[in-house]
TIBA-647463 format. One record per residue: residue number from 1; residue in three letters; x, y, z of N, C-alpha, C in turn. Coordinates in nm, 3 decimals, always signed. Last residue first. Example, Ala and Ser with C-alpha at 12.3 -4.5 7.8 and 13.67 -1.06 7.14 Angstrom:
2
+-----+-----+---------+---------+---------+---------+---------+---------+---------+---------+---------+
!   k !   r !    n_c1 !    n_c2 !    n_c3 !   ca_c1 !   ca_c2 !   ca_c3 !    c_c1 !    c_c2 !    c_c3 !
+-----+-----+---------+---------+---------+---------+---------+---------+---------+---------+---------+
!   2 ! ser !  +1.285 !  -0.225 !  +0.708 !  +1.367 !  -0.106 !  +0.714 !  +1.290 !  +0.003 !  +0.787 !
!   1 ! ala !  +1.319 !  -0.569 !  +0.780 !  +1.230 !  -0.450 !  +0.780 !  +1.320 !  -0.330 !  +0.780 !
+-----+-----+---------+---------+---------+---------+---------+---------+---------+---------+---------+
END
This chain:
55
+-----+-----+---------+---------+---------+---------+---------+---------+---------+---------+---------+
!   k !   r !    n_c1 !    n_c2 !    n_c3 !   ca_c1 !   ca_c2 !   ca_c3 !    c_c1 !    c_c2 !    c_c3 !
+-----+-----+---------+---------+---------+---------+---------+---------+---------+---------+---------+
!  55 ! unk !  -1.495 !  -2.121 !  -5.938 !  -1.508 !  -2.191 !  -5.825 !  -1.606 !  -2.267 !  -5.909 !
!  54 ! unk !  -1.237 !  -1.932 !  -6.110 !  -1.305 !  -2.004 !  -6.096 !  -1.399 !  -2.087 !  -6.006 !
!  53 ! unk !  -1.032 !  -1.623 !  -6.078 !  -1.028 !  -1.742 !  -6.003 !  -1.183 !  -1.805 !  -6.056 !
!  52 ! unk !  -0.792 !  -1.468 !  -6.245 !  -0.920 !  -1.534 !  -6.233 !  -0.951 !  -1.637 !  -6.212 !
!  51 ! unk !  -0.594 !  -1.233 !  -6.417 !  -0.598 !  -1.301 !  -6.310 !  -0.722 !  -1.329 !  -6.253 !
!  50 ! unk !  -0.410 !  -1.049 !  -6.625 !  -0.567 !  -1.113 !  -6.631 !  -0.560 !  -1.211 !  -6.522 !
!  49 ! unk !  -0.177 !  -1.002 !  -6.727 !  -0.249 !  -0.906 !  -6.749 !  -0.424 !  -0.918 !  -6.699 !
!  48 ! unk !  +0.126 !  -0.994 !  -6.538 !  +0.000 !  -1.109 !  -6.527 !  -0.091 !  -0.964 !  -6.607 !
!  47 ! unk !  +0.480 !  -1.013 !  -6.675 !  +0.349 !  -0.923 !  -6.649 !  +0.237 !  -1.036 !  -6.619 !
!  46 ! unk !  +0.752 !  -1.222 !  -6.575 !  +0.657 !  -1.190 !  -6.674 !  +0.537 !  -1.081 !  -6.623 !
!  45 ! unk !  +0.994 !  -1.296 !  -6.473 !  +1.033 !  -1.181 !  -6.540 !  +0.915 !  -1.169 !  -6.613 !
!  44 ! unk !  +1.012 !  -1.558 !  -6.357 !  +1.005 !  -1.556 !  -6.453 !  +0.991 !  -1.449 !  -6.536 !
!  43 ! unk !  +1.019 !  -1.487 !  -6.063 !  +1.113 !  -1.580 !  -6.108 !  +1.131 !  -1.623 !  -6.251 !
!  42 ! unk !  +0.834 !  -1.283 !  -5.978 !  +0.954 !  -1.295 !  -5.967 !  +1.081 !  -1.382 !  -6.033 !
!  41 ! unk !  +0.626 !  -1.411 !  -6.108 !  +0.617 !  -1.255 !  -6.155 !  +0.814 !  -1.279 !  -6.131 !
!  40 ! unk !  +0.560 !  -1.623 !  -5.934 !  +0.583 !  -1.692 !  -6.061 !  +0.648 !  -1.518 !  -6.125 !
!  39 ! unk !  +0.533 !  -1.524 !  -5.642 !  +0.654 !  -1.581 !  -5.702 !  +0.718 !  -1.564 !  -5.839 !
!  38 ! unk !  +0.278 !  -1.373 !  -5.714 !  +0.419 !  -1.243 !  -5.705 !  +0.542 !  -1.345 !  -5.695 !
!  37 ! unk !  +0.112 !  -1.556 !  -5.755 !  +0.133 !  -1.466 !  -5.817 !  +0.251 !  -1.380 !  -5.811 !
!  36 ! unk !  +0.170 !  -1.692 !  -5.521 !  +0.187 !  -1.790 !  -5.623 !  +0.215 !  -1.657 !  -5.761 !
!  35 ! unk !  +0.060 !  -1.513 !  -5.320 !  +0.209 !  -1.533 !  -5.308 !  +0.223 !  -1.584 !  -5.427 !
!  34 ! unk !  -0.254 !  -1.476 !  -5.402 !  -0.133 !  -1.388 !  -5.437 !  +0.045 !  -1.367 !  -5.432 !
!  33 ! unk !  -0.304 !  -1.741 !  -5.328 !  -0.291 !  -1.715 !  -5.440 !  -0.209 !  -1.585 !  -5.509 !
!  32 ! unk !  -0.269 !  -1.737 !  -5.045 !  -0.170 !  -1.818 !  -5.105 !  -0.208 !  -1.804 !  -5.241 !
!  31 ! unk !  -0.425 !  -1.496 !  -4.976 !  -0.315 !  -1.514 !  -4.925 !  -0.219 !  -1.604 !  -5.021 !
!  30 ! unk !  -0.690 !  -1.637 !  -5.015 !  -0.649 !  -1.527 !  -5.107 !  -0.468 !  -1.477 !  -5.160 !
!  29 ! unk !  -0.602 !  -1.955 !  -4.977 !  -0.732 !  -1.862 !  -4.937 !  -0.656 !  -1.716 !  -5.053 !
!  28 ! unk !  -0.517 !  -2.235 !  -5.101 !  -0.647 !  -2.211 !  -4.982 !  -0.733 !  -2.082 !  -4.909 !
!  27 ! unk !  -0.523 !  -2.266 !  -5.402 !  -0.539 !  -2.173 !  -5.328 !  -0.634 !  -2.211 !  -5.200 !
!  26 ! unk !  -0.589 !  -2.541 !  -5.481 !  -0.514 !  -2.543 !  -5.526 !  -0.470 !  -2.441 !  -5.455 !
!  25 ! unk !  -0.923 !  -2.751 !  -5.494 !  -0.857 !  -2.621 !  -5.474 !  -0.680 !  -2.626 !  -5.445 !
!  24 ! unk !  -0.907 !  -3.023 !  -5.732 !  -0.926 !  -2.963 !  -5.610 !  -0.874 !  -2.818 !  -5.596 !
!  23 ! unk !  -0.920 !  -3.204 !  -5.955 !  -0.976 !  -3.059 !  -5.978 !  -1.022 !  -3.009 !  -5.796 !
!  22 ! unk !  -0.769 !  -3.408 !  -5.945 !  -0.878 !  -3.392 !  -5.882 !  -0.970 !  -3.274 !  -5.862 !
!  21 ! unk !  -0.525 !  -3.165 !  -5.860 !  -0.570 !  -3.282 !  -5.895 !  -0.685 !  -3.298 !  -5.826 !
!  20 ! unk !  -0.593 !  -2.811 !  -5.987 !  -0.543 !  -2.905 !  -5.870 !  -0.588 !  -3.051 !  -5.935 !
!  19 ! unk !  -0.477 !  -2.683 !  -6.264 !  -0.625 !  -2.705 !  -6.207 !  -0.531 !  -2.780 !  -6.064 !
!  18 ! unk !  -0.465 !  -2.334 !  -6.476 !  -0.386 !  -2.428 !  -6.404 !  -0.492 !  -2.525 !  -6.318 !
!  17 ! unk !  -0.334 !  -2.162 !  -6.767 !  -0.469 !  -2.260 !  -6.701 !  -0.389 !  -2.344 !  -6.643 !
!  16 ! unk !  -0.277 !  -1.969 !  -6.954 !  -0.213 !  -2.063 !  -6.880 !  -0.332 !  -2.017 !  -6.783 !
!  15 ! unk !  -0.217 !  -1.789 !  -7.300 !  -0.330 !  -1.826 !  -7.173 !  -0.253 !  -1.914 !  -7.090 !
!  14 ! unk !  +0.016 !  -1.564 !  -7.341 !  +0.012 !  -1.682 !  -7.353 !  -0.129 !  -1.699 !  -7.249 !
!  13 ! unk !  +0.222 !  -1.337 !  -7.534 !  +0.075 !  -1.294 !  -7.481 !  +0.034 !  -1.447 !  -7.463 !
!  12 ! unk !  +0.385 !  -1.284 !  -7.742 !  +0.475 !  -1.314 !  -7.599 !  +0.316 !  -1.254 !  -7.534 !
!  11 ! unk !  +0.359 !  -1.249 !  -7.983 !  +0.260 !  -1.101 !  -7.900 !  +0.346 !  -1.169 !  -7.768 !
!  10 ! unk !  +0.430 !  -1.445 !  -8.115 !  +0.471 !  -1.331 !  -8.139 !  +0.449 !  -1.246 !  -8.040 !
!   9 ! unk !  +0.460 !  -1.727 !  -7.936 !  +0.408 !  -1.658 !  -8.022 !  +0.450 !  -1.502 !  -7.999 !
!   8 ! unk !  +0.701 !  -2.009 !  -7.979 !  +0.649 !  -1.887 !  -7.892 !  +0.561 !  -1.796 !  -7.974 !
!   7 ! unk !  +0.558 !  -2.355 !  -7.937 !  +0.615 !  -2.249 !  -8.033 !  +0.572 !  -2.084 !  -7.949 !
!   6 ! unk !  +0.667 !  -2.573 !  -7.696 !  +0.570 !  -2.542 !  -7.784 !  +0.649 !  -2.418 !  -7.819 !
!   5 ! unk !  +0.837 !  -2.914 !  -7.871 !  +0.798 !  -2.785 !  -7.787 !  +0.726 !  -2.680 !  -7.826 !
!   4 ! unk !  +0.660 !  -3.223 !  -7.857 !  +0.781 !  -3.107 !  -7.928 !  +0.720 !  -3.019 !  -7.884 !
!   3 ! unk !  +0.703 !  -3.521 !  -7.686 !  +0.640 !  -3.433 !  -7.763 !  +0.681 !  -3.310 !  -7.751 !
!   2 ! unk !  +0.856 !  -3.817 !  -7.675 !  +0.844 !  -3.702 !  -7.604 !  +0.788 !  -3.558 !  -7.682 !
!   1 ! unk !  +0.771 !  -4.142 !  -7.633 !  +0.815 !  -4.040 !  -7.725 !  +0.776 !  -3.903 !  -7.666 !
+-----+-----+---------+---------+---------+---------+---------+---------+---------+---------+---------+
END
């Protein structure tokens, strides 16, 4: 059964959390995190207001 979509919220203001499997690194260096950043910007027409890397 396929579970229901999620609801947009007003402020269009969303957290998104992302992990590697195995909670592995996912960015191998600065380089490929800022391409991932200026793709997802490109292809989805959104602002990043908060960008943070974890280790």
């Amino acid at each position: 059964m396929p579970r229901q979509g999620r609801q947009l919220s007003e402020s269009k203001i969303y957290h998104v959390m992302i992990r590697g499997n195995a909670r592995k690194n996912i960015f191998l260096d600065e380089e490929d995190k800022n391409r991932f950043i200026e793709i997802l910007s490109e292809k989805k027409k959104i602002e990043i207001l908060l960008s943070m890397l974890i280790a």
